[in-house]
C-alpha positions in Angstrom: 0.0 0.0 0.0 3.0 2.3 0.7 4.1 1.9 -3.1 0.7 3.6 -4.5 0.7 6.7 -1.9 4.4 8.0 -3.1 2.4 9.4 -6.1 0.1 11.2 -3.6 3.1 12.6 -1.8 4.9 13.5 -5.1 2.7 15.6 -6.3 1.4 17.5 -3.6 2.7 20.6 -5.0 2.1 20.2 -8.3 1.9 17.3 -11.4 5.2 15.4 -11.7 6.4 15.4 -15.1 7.7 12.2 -17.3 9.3 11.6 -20.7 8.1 9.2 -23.2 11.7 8.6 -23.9 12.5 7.6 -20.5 9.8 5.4 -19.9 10.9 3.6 -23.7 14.1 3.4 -22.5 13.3 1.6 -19.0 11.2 -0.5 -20.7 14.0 -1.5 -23.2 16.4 -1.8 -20.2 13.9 -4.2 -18.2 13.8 -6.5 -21.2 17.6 -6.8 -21.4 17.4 -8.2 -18.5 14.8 -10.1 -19.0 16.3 -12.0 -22.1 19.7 -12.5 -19.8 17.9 -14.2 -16.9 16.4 -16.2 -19.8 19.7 -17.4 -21.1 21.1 -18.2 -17.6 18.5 -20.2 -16.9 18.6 -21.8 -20.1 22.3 -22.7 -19.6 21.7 -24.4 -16.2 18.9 -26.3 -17.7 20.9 -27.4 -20.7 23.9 -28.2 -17.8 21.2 -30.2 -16.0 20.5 -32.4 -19.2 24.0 -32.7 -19.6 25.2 -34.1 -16.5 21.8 -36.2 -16.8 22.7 -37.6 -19.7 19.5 -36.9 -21.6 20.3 -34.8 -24.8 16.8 -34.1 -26.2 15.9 -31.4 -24.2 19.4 -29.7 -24.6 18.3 -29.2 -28.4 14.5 -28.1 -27.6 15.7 -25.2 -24.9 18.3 -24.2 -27.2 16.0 -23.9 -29.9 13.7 -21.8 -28.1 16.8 -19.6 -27.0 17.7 -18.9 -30.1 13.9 -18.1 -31.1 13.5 -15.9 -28.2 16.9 -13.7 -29.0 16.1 -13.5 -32.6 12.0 -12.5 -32.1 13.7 -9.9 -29.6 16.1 -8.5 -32.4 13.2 -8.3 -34.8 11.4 -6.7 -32.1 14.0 -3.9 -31.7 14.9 -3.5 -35.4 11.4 -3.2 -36.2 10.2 -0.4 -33.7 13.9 1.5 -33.8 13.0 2.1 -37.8 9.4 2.9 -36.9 8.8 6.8 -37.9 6.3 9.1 -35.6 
């Protein structure tokens, strides 16, 4: 509850301002990451099939890596050529 009244005491005196840039560029920041908690994870996973002996899931989360990182890219190419 204390996290929604800091608005209420921020703007007491007046409306607090905020960039469209900023919040873009936290947003972009958050995803990063994101997608590098994604490929830790999936290199303990594919560790864990490894030392288990078990080489079909290695190629399925790898796939899925590599699908996640390149949908990202297309993500960020396609909105950074994107004209206002």
């Amino acid at each position: 509850m204390v996290f929604f009244a800091i608005r209420v005491v921020a703007e007491r005196r007046g409306a607090t301002t905020w960039h469209p840039h900023h919040i873009a560029e936290r947003y972009q920041l958050f995803t990063l990451i994101v997608l590098g908690e994604v490929v830790l994870s999936t290199s303990v996973a594919i560790q864990s099939g490894i030392d288990a002996g078990n080489p079909a899931p290695i190629h399925v989360i790898a796939g899925l890596l590599c699908a996640l990182v390149a949908l990202t890219l297309i993500v960020r190419h396609r909105s950074s050529t994107r004209t206002p």
